[in-house]
Every structure is written in C-alpha cells, then in structure tokens.
C-alpha positions in Angstrom: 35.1 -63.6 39.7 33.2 -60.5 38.3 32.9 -60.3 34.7 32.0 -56.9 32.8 31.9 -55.9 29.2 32.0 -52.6 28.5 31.7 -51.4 24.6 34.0 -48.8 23.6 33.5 -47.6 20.0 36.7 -45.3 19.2 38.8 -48.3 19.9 39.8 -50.3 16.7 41.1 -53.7 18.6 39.3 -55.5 21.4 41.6 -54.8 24.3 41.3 -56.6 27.9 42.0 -56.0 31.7 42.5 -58.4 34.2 42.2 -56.2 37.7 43.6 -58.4 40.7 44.6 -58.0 43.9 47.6 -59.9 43.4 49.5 -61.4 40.9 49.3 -65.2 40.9 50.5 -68.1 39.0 47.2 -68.6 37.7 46.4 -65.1 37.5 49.7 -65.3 34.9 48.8 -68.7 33.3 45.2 -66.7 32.8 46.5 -63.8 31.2 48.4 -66.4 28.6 45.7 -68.6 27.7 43.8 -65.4 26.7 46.3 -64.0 24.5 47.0 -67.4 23.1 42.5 -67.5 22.0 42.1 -67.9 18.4 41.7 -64.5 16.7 40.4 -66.2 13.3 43.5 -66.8 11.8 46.6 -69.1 11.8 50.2 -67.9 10.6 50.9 -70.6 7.9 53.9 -71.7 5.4 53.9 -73.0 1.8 57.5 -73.3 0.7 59.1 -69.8 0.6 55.3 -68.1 1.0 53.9 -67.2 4.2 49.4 -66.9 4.6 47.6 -66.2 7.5 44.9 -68.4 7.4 41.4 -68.3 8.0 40.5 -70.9 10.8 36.9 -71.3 9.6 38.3 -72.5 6.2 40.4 -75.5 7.4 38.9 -79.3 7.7 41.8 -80.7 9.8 45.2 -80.2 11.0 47.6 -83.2 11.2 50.5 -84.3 12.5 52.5 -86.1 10.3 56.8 -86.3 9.6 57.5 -84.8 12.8 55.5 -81.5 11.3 52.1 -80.0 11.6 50.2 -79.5 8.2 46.4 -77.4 8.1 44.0 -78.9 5.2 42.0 -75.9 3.8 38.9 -76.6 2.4 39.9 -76.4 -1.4 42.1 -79.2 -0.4 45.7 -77.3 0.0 48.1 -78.4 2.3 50.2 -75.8 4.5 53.2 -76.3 6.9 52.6 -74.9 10.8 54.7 -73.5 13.4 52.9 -74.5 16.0 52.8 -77.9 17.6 49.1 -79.9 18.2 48.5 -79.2 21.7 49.5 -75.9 20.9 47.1 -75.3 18.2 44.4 -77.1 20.9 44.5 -74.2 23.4 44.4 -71.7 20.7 41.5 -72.5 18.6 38.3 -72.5 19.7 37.5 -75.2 21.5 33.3 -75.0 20.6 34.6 -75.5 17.0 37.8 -77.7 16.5 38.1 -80.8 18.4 41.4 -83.5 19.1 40.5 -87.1 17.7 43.4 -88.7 18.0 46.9 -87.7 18.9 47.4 -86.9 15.6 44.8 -84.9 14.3 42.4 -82.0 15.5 39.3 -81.9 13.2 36.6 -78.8 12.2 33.1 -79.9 13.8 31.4 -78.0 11.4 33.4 -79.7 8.3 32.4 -82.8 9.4 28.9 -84.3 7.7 28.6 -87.6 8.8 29.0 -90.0 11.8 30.2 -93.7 12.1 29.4 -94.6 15.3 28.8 -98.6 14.5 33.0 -99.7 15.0 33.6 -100.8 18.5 34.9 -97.7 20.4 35.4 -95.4 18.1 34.4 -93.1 15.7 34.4 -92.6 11.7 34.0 -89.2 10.7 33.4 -88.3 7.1 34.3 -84.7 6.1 32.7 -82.0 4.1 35.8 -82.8 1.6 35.2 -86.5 1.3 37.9 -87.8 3.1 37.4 -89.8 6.5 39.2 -89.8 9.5 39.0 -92.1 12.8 38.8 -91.2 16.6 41.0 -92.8 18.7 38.8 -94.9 21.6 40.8 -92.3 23.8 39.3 -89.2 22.7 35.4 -90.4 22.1 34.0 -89.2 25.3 35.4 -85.9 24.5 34.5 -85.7 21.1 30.6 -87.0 21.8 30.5 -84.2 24.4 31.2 -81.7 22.1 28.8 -82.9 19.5 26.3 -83.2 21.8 25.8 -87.3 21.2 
C-alpha cells in the first residue's frame, strides 16, 4: 500500500482519502477504524452536564455497574457512552493500554512497576492509587512498555 502525506495549509481539519480500486470489506472496516482514532478527546457525562474530555488528562477508565467511568487526573469520576473495547480501538494504542477486562490504564500516568507477584503486574499510578494486570493481558502490557 502507498502512503503519502501531503500538507495543505488553507484547510482547517485534517481530512483523508483512501483511493482504491475497489471497495472491500476491509477497505470498509479501514475506513472505520480511522474515523473511530482518538482525536484527543472523549465525549463524557456528569449527571445532567456533558464535557469532552481531554484524553491526556485521564489515569484510567473502568468498567464497573454495568457502566464505563474515566478517572481524570484531579481525581473526578465521569460516566461514558462508550463500552471498553470500544474505547480500546479508539484511543491510542502507544498511550492507553487494557490490563484487565475491566480497566484500560494511561502508560504515561503510571510511575511505578510491581513485577515481583507471580504472573502479574502491580501498577502504581501518578494519583496514588494501584491497579493489577490480569496474567491474561501481561504479554501485552510488557510489550508496550518495552519490559
């Protein structure tokens, strides 16, 4: 597949083409996954209010009473649309990472490793609270630490 950027300076949003000879399946299942990519913020609900938060403030998001809650960094909790593995193929995946199949977590919240428990992680968090990986997710999570 070629790939070309081409900078365009009157234009006020990025914008993108897919040219193909024909239309596929996974040319269609390409052109969702790109318009699902994080653009820096998350639609997000605290009682009757509505935010659109910034993904680079959040420590975690959580499943948790069949709903999805974001954790900002100042500690606030707000209600999400979205389901988990929704939220996985949206945000970027260099930055947020599943643990468990609970939880996705902010790599660059977290500041400090437990890898000393049998087959799993302990994470501690830029906010002081922990969180565990589940044995399933390690490999994954080590991979995109770089461990």
């Amino acid at each position: 597949m070629d790939v070309e950027i081409r900078v365009t300076p009157d234009r006020d949003t990025p914008g993108l083409v897919l040219e193909v000879p024909a239309l596929t399946p996974q040319m269609e299942a390409l052109a969702q996954r790109l318009a699902r990519l994080d653009d820096g913020t998350l639609p997000s609900f605290q009682g009757d209010r509505t935010f659109l938060l910034e993904t680079a403030s959040l420590v975690c998001l959580y499943a948790q009473d069949k709903g999805v809650y974001a954790r900002s960094e100042t500690g606030e909790v707000y209600a999400l649309r979205l389901r988990l593995y929704e939220l996985e193929e949206r945000l970027d995946s260099h930055t947020f990472v599943r643990i468990s199949h609970s939880e996705i977590v902010n790599l660059k919240q977290i500041t400090a490793l437990d890898l000393t428990l049998s087959g799993t992680i302990k994470m501690t968090l830029r906010d002081g609270s922990a969180c565990f990986a589940s044995r399933r997710y390690v490999k994954k999570i080590k991979q995109a630490l770089g461990l």
